[in-house]
N, CA, C and O atoms as CSV, one atom per row, in Angstrom:
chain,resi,resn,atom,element,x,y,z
A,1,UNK,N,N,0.776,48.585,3.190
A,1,UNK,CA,C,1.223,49.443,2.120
A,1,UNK,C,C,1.144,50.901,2.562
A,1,UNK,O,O,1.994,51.768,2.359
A,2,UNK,N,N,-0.151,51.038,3.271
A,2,UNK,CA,C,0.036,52.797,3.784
A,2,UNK,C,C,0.997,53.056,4.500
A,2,UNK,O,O,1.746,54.002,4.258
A,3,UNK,N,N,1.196,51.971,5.874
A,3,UNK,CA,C,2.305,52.215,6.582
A,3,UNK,C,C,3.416,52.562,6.056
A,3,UNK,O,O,4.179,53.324,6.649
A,4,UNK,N,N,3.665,52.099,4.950
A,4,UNK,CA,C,5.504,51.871,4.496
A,4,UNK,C,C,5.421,53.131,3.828
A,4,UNK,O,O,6.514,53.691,3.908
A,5,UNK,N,N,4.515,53.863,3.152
A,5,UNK,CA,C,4.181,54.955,1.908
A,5,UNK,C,C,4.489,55.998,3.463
A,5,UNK,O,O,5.549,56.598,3.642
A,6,UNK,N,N,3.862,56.009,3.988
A,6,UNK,CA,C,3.696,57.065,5.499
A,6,UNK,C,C,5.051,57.103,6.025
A,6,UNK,O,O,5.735,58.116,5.881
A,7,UNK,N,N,5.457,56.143,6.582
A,7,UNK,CA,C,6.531,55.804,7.199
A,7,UNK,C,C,7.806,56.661,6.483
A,7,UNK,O,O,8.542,57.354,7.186
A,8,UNK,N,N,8.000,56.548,5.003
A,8,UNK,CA,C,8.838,56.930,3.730
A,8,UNK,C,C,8.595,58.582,3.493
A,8,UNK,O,O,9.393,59.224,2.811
A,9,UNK,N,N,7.609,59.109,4.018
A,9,UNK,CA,C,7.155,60.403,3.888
A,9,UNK,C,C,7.187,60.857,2.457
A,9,UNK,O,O,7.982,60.392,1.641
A,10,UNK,N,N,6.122,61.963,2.124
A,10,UNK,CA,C,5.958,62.741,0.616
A,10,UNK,C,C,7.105,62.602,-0.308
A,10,UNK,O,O,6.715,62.735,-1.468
A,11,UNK,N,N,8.329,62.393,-0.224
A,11,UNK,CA,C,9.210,62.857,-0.739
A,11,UNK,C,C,10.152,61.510,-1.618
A,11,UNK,O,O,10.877,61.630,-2.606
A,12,UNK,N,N,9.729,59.971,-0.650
A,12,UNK,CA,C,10.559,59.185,-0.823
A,12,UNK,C,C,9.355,58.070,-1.411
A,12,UNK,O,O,8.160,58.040,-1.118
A,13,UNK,N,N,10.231,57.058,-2.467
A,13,UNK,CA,C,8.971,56.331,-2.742
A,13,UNK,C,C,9.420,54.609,-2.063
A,13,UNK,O,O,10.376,54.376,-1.323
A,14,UNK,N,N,8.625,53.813,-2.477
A,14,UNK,CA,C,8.658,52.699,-1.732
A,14,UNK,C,C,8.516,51.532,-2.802
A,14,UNK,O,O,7.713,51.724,-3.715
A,15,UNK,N,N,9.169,50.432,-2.771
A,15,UNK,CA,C,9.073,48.962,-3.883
A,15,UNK,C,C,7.330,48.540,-3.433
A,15,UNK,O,O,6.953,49.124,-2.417
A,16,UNK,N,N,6.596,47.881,-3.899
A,16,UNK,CA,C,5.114,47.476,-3.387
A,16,UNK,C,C,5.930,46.389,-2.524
A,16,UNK,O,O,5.688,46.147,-1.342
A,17,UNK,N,N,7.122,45.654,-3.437
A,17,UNK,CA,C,7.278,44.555,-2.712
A,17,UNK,C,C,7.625,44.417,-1.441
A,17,UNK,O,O,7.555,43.339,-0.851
A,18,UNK,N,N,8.119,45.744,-0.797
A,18,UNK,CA,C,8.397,45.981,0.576
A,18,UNK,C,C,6.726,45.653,1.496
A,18,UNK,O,O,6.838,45.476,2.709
A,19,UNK,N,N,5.583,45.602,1.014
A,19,UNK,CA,C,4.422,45.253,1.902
A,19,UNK,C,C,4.557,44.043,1.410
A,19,UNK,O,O,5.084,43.472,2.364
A,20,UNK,N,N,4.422,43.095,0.408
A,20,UNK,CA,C,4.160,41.812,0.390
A,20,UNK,C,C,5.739,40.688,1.376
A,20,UNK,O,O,5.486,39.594,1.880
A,21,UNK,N,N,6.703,41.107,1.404
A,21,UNK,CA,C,7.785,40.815,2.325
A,21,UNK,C,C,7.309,41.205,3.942
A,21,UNK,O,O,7.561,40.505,4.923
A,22,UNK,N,N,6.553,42.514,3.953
A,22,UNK,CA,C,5.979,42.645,5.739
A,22,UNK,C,C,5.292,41.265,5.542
A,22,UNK,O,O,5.766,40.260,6.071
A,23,UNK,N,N,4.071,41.221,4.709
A,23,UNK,CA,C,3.052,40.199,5.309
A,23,UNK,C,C,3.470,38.546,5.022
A,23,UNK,O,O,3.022,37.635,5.719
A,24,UNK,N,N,4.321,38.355,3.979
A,24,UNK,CA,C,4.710,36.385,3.932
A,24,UNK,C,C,6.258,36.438,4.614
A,24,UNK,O,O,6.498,35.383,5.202
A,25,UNK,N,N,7.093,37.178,4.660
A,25,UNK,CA,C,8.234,36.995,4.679
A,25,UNK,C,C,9.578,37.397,3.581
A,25,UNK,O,O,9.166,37.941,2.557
A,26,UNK,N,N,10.549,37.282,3.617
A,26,UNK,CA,C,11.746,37.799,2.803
A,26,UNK,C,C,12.117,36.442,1.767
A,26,UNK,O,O,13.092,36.589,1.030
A,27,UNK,N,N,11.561,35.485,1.720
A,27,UNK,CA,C,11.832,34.168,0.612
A,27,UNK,C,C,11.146,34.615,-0.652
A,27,UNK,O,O,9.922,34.509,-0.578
A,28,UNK,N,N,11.362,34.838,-1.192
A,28,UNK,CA,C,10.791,35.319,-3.092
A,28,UNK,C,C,9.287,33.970,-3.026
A,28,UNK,O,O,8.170,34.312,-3.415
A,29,UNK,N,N,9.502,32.788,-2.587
A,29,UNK,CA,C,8.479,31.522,-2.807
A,29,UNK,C,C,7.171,32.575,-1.609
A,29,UNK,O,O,6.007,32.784,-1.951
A,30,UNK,N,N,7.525,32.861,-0.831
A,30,UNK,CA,C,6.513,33.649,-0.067
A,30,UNK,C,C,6.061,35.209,-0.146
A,30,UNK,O,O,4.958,35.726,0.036
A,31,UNK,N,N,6.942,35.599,-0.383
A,31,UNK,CA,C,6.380,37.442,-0.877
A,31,UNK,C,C,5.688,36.827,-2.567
A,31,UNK,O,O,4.481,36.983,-2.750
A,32,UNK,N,N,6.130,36.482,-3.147
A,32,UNK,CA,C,6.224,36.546,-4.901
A,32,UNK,C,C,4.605,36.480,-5.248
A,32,UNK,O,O,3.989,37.393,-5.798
A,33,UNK,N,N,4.083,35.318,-4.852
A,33,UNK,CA,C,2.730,35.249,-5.279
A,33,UNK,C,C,1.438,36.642,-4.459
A,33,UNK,O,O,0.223,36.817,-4.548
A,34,UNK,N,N,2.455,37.273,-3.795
A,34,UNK,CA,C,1.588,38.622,-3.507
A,34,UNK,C,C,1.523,40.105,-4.252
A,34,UNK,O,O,1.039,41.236,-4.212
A,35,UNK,N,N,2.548,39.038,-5.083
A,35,UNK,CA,C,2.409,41.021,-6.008
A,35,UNK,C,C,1.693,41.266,-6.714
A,35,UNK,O,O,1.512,42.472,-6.879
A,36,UNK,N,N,0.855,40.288,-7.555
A,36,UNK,CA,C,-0.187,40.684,-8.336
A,36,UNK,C,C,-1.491,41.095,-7.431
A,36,UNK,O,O,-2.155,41.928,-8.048
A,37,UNK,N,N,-2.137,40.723,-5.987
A,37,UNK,CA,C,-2.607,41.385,-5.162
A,37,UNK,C,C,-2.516,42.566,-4.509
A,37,UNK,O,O,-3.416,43.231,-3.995
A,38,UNK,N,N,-0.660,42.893,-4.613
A,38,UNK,CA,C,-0.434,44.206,-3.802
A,38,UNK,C,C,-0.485,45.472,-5.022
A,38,UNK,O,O,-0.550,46.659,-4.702
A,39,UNK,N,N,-0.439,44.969,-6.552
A,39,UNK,CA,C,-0.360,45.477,-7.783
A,39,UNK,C,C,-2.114,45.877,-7.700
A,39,UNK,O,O,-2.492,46.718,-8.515
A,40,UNK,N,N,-2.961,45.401,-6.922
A,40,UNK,CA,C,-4.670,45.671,-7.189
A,40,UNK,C,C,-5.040,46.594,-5.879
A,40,UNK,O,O,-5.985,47.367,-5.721
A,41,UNK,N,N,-4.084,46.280,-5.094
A,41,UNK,CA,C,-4.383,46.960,-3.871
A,41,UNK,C,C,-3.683,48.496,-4.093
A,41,UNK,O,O,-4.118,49.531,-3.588
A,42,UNK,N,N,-2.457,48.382,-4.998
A,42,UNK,CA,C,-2.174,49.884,-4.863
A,42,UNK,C,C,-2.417,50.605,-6.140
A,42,UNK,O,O,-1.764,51.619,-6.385
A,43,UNK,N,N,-3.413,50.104,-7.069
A,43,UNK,CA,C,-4.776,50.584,-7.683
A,43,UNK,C,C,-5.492,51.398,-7.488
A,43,UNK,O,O,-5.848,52.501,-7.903
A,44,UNK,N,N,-5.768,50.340,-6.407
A,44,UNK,CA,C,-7.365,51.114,-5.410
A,44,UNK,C,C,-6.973,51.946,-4.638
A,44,UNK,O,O,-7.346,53.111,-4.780
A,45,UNK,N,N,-6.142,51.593,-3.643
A,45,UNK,CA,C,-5.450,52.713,-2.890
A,45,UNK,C,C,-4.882,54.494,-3.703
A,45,UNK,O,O,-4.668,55.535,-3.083
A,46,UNK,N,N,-4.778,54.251,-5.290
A,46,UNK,CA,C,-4.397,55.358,-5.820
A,46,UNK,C,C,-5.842,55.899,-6.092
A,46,UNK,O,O,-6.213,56.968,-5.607
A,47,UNK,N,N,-6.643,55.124,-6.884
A,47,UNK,CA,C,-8.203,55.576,-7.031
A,47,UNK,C,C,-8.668,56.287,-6.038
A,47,UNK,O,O,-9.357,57.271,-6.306
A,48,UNK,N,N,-8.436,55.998,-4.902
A,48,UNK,CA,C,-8.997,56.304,-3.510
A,48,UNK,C,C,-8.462,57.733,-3.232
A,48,UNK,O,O,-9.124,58.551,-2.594
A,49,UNK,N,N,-7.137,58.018,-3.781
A,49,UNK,CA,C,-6.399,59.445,-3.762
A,49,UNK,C,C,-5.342,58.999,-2.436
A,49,UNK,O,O,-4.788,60.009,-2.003
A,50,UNK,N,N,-4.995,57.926,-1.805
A,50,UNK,CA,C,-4.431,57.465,-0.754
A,50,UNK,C,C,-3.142,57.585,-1.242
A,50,UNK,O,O,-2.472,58.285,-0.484
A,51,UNK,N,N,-2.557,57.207,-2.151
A,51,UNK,CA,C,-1.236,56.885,-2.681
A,51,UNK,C,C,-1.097,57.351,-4.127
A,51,UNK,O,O,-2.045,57.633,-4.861
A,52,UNK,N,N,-0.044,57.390,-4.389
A,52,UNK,CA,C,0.572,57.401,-5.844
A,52,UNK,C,C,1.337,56.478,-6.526
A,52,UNK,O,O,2.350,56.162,-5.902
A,53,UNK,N,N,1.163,55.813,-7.845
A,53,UNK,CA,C,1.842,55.004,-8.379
A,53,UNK,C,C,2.837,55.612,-9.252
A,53,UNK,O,O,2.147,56.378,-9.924
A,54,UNK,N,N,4.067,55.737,-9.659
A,54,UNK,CA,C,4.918,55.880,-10.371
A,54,UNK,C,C,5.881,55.238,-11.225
A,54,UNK,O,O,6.657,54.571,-10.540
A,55,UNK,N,N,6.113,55.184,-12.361
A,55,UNK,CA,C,6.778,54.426,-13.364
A,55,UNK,C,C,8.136,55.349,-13.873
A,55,UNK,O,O,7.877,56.363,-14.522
A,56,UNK,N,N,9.207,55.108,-13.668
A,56,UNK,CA,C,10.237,55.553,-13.905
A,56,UNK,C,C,10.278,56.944,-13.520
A,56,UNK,O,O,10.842,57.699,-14.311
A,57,UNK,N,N,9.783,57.443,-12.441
A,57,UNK,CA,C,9.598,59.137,-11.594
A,57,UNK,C,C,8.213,59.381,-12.297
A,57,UNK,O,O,7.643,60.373,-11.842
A,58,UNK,N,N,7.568,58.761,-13.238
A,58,UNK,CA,C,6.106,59.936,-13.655
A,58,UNK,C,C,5.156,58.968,-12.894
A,58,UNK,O,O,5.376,57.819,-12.509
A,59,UNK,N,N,3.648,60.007,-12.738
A,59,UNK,CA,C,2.690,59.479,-12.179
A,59,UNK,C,C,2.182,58.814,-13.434
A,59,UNK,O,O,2.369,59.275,-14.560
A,60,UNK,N,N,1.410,57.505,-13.121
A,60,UNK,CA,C,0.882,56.560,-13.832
A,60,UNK,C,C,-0.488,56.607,-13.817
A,60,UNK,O,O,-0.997,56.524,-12.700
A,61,UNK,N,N,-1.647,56.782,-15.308
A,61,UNK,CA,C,-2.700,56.147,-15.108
A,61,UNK,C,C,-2.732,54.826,-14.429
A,61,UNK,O,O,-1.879,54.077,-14.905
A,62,UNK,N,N,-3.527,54.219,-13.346
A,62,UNK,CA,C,-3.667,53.325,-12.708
A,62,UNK,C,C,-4.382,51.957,-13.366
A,62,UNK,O,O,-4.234,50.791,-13.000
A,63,UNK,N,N,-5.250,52.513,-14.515
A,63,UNK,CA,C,-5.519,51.368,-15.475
A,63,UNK,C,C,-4.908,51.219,-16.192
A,63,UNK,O,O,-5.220,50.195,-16.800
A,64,UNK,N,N,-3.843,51.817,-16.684
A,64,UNK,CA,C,-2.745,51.433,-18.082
A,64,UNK,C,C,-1.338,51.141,-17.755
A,64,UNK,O,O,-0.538,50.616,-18.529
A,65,UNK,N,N,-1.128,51.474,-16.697
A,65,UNK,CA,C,0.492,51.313,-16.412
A,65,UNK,C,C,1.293,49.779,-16.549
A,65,UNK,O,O,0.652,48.960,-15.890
A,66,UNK,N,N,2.379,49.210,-17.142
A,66,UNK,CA,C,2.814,48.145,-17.198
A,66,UNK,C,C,4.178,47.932,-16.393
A,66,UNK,O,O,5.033,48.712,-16.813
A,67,UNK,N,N,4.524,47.314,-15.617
A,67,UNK,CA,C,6.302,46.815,-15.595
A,67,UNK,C,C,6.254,47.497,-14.408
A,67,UNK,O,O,5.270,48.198,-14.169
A,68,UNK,N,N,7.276,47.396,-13.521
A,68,UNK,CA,C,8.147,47.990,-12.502
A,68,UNK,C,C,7.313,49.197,-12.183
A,68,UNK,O,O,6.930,49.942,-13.086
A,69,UNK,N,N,6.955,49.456,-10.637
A,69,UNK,CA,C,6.685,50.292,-10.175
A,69,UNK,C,C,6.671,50.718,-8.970
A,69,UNK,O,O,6.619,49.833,-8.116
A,70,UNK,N,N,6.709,52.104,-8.506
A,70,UNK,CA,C,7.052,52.912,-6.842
A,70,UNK,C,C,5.805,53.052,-6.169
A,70,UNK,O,O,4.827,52.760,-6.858
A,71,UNK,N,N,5.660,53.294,-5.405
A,71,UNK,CA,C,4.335,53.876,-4.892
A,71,UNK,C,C,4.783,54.744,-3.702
A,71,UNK,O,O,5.843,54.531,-3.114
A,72,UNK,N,N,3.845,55.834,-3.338
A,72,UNK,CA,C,4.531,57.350,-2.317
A,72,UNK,C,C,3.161,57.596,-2.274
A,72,UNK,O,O,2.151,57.186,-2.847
A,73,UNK,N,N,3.545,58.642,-1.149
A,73,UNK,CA,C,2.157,59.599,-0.081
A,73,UNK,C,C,1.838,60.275,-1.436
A,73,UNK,O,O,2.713,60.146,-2.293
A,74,UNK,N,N,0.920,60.856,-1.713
A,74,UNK,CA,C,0.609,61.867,-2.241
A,74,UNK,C,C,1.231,63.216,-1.422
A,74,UNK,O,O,1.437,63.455,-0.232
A,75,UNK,N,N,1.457,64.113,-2.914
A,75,UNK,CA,C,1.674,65.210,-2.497
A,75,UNK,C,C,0.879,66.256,-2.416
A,75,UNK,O,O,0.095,66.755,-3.223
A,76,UNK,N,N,1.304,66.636,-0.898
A,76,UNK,CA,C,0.653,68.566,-0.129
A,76,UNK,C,C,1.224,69.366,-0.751
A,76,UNK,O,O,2.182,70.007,-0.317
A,77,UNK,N,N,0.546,69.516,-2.333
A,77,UNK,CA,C,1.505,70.944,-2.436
A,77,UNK,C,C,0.837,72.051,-2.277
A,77,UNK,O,O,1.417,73.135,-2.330
C-alpha cells in the first residue's frame, strides 16, 4: 500500500484495491476477500500519519468513514 501511495506521488490518489490485486492477483475471487484487511491496514497506516484516506476528494475521520475510498501520500505543504 505505501509503495503504490509513493509510487502515485502527493498529488494523485490510489484504489486500496490496487494493493490487494499486487498481493492475490487480478481475479475479484482472489483480491476481494482482502479488502476488508487492506480497509484496517489503511486505518492504521493513516493513524500512523503515513497515508491519507479520502471519500469523494475530502479527508476522512478514519473511525467513521463508510463506502468507497482513495488513499494518497500525505501532504508537504
Amino acid at each position: 500500500m505505501l509503495a503504490i501511495v509513493h509510487e502515485r506521488g502527493p498529488e494523485r490518489t490510489a484504489c486500496p484495491s490496487e494493493a490487494a490485486r499486487a498481493v492475490a492477483g487480478d481475479h475479484p475471487d482472489q483480491w476481494g476477500p482482502l479488502m476488508q484487511p487492506a480497509r484496517r491496514i489503511a486505518v492504521s497506516l493513516m493513524k500512523q500519519g503515513r497515508i491519507v484516506i479520502t471519500r469523494k476528494g475530502r479527508v476522512v475521520d478514519p473511525d467513521e468513514f463508510k463506502g468507497v475510498y482513495r488513499i494518497s501520500q500525505p501532504r508537504c505543504d
